[in-house]
SEVO-989623 format. One line per field, with one value per residue: z, y, x of N, C-alpha, C in turn; residue in one letter; residue number from 1. Coordinates in pm, whole numbers. Layout:
% SEVO-989623
n_w Z	...
n_v Y	...
n_u X	...
ca_w Z	...
ca_v Y	...
ca_u X	...
c_w Z	...
c_v Y	...
c_u X	...
residuo A	...
num NUM	...
END
This chain:
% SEVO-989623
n_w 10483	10521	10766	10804	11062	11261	11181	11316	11462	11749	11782	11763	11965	12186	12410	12245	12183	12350	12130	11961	11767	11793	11568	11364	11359	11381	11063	10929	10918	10730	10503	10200	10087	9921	10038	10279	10591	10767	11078	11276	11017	10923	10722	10568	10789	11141	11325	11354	11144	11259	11150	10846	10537	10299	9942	9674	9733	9752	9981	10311	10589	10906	11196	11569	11828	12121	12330	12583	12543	12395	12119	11900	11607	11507	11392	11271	11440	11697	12007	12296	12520	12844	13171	13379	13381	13195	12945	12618	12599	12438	12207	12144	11960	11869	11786	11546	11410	11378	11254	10996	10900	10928	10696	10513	10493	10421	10181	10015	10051	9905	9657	9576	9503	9264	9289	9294	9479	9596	9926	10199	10484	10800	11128	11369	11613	11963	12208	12422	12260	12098	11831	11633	11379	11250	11008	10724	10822	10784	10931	10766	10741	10753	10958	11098	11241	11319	11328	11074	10919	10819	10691	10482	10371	10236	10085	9908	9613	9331	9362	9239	9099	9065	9085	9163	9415	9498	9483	9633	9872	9890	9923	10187	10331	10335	10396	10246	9948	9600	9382	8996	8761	8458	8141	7906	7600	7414	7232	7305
n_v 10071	10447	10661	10920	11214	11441	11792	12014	12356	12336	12056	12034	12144	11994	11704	11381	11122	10816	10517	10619	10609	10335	10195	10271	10131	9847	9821	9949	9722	9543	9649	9783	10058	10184	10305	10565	10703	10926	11133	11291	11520	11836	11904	12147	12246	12305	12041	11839	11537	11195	10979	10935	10703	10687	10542	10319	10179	10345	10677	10719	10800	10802	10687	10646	10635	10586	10582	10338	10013	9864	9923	9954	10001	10048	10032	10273	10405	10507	10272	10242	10003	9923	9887	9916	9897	9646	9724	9805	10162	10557	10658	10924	10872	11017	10932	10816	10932	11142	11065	10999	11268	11338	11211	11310	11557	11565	11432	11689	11869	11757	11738	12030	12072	11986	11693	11310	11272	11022	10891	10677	10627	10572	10348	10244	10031	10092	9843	9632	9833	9737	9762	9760	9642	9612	9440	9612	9843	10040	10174	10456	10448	10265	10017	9895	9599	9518	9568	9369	9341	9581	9665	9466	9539	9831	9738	9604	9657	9847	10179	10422	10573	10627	10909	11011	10967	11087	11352	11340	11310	11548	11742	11705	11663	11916	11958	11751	11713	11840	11693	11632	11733	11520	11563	11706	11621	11438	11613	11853
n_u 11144	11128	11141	11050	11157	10897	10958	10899	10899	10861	10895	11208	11328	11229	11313	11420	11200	11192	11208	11016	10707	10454	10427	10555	10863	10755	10618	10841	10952	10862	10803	10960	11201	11101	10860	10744	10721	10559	10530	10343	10176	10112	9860	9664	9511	9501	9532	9771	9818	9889	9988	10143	10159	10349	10351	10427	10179	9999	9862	9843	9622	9686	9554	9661	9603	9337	9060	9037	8869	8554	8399	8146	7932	7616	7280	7322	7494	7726	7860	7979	8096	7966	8081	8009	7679	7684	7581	7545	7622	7592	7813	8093	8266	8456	8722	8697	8575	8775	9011	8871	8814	9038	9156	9027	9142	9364	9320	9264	9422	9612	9451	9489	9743	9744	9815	9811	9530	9397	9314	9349	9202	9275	9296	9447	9396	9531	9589	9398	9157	8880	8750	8405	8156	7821	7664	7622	7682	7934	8239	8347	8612	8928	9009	9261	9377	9619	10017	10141	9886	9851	10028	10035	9790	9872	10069	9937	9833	10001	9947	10051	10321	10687	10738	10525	10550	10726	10733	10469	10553	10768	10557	10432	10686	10893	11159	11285	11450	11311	11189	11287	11196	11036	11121	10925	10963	11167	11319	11339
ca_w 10485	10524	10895	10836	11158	11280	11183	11364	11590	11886	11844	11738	12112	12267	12417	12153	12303	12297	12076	11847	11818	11803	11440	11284	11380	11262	10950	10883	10893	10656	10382	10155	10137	9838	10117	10362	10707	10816	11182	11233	10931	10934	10615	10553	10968	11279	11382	11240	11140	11340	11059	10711	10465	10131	9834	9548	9763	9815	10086	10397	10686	11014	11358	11657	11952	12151	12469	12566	12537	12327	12055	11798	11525	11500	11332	11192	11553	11792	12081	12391	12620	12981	13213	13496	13317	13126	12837	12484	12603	12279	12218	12072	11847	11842	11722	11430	11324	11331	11130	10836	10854	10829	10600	10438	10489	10336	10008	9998	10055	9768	9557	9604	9505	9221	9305	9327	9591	9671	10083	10262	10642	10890	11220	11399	11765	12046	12295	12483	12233	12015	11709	11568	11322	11253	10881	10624	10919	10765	10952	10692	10781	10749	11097	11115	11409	11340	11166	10969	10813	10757	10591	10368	10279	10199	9997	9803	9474	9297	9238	9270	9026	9170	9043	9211	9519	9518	9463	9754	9964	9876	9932	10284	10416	10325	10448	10161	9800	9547	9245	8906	8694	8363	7997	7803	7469	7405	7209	7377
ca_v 10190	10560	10671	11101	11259	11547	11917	12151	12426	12281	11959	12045	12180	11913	11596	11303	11045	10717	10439	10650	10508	10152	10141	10286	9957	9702	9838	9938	9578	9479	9762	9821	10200	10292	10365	10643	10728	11017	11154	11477	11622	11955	11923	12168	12220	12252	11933	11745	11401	11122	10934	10905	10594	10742	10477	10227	10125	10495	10773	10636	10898	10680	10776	10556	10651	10619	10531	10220	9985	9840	10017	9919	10062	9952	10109	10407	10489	10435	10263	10170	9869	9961	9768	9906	9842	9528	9725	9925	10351	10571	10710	11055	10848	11085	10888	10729	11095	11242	10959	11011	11394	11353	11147	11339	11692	11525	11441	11783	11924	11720	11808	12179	12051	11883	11571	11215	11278	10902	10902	10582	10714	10413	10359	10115	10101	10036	9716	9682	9858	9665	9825	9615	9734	9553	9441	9715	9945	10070	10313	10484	10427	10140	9958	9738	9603	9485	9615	9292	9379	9743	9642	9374	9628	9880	9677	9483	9713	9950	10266	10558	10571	10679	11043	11059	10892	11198	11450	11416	11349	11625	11848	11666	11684	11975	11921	11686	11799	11873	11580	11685	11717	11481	11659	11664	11524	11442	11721	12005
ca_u 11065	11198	11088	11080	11115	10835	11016	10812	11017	10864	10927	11266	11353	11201	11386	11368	11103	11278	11138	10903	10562	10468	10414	10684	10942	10689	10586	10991	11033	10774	10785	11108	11240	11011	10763	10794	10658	10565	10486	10282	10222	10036	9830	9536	9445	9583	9579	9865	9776	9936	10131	10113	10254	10314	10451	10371	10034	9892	9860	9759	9658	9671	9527	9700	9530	9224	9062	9033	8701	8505	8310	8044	7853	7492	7155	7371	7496	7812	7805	8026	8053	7938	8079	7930	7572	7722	7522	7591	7588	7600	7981	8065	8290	8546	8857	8631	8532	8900	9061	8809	8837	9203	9246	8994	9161	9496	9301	9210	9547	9702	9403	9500	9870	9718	9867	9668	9474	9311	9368	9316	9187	9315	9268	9524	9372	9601	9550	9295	9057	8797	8591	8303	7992	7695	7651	7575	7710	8079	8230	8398	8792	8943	8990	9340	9434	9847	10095	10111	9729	9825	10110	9947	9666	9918	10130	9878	9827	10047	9883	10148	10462	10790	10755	10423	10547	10822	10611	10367	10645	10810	10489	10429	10781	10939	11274	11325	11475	11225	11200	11309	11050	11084	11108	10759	10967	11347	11377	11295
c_w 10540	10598	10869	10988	11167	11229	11223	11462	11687	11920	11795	11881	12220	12252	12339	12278	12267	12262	11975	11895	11803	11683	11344	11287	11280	11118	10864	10849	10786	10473	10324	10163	9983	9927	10203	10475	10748	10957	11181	11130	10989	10764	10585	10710	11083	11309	11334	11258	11165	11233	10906	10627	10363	10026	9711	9614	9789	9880	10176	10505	10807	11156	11428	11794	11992	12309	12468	12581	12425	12270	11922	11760	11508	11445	11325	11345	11619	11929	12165	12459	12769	13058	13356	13462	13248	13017	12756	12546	12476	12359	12126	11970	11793	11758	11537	11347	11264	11263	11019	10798	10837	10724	10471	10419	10388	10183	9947	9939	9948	9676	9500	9537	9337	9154	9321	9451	9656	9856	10143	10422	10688	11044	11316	11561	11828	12144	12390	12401	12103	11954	11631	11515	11280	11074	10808	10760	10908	10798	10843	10687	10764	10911	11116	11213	11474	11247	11016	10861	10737	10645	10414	10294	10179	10055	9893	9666	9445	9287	9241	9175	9079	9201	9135	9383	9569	9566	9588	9912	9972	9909	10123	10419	10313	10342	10281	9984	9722	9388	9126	8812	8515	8230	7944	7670	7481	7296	7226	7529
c_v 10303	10560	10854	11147	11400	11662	12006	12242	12326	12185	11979	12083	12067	11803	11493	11186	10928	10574	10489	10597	10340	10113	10135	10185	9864	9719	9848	9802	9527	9522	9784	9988	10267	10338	10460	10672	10800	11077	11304	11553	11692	11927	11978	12203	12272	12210	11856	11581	11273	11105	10941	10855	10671	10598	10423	10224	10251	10529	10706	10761	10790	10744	10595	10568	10684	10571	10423	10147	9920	9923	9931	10033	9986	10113	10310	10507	10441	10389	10254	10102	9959	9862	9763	9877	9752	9554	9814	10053	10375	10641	10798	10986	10924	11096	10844	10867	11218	11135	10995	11100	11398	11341	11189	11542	11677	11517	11558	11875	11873	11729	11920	12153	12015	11715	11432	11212	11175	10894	10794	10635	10540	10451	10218	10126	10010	9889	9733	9775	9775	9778	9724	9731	9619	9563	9532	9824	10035	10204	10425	10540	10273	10103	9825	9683	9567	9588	9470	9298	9514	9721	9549	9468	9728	9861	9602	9522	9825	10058	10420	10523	10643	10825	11089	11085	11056	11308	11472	11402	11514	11792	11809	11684	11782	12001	11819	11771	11782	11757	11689	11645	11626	11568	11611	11569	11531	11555	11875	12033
c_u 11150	11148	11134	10999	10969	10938	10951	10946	10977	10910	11110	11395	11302	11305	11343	11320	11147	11181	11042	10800	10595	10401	10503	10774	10857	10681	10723	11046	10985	10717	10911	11085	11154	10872	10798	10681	10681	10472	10429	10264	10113	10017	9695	9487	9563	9656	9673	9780	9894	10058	10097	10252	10231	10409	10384	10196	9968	9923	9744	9750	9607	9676	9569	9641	9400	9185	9016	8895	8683	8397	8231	7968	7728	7400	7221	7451	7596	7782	7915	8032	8076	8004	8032	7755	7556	7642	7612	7504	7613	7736	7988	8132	8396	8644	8793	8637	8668	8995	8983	8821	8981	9229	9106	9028	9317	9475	9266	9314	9618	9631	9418	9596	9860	9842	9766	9620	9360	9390	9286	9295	9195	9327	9278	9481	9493	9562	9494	9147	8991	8695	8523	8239	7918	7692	7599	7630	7905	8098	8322	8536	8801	9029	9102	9419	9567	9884	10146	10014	9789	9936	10097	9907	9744	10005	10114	9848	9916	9971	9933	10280	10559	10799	10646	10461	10656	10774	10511	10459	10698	10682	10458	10561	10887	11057	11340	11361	11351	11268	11264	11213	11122	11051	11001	10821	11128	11434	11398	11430
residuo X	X	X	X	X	X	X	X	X	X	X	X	X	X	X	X	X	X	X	X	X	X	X	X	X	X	X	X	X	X	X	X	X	X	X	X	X	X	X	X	X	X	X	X	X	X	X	X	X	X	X	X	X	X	X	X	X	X	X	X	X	X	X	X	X	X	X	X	X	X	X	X	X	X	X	X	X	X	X	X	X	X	X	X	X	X	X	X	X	X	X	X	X	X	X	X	X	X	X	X	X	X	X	X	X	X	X	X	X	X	X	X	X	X	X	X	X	X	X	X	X	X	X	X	X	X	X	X	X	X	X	X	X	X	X	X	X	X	X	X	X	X	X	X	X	X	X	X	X	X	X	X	X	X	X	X	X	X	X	X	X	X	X	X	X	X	X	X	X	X	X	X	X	X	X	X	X	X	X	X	X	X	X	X	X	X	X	X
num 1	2	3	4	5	6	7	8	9	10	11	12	13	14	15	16	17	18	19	20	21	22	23	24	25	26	27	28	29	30	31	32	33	34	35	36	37	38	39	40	41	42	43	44	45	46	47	48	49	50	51	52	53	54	55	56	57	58	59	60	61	62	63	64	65	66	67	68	69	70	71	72	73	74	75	76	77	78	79	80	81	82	83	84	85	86	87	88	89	90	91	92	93	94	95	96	97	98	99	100	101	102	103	104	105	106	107	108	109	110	111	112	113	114	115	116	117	118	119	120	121	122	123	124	125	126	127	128	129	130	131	132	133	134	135	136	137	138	139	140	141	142	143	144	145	146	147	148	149	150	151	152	153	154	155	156	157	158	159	160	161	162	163	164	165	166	167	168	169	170	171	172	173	174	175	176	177	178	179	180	181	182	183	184	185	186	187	188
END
């Protein structure tokens, strides 16, 4: 897998943080280099979105952080584990809610591009946190808890061709050369 650094000014002045995250490695190991990984993009927002896999298996926008706990979804509603009340409190749900809007502001942004804009929203929690939902209760991200799964999931259907795969790179990380577009007929 390709690992593209952040390019923002800021982070560009800042001291490099040693080790990256704690996905980028695993997944590098597990993905050949027609995939690429990207940290921070700014797509559509603000907020940049954590990482995003682009390759053969789709556009993945992937939130890595949250607080720690246990969380459940039940009767259309989040919850948290108490552990000073050893019960379920309700939870604003935060991390759940900015994973789906990412990775639904990304399909937006490559709709605009018109590029394929299918966007997988993922949501790899760190250790120590547990997400559950209650049957018929999907929170609408997908929820994987290694980089072995994410990698699987990622890797399990083609549905991007190399040109494509270029292409939203190339609109995502800017830094990179710009594809060459192929000729409509061989005689032209």
């Amino acid at each position: 897998m390709v690992i593209h650094r952040p390019s923002s000014p800021s982070r560009r002045l800042a001291l490099p943080r040693a080790g990256g995250d704690r996905l980028s490695g695993p997944l590098g190991r597990r993905l050949d280099d027609r995939y690429h990984y990207l940290r921070r993009v700014l797509a559509g927002g603000t907020l940049p979105i954590e990482a995003v896999v682009v390759g053969p298996g789709g556009t993945w926008a992937i939130s890595l952080r949250s607080e720690a706990g246990r969380f459940r979804k039940r009767n259309g509603h989040w919850y948290r584990w108490s552990e000073g009340t050893e019960s379920w409190v309700p939870w604003d749900a935060g991390v759940i809610n900015a994973t789906r809007l990412a990775g639904r502001r990304l399909e937006m942004y490559l709709e605009r591009a018109t590029l394929p804009s299918a966007v997988t929203a993922c949501f790899v929690p760190p250790r120590g946190v547990e997400v559950e939902w209650d049957a018929g209760q999907r929170p609408g991200i997908a929820v994987i808890r290694d980089a072995d799964g994410l990698a699987a999931r990622i890797s399990a259907a083609e549905t991007l061709t190399k040109g494509q795969v270029d292409r939203i790179l190339a609109l995502l990380d800017p830094r990179q050369p710009l594809p060459r577009l192929e000729r409509a007929s061989r005689a032209g």
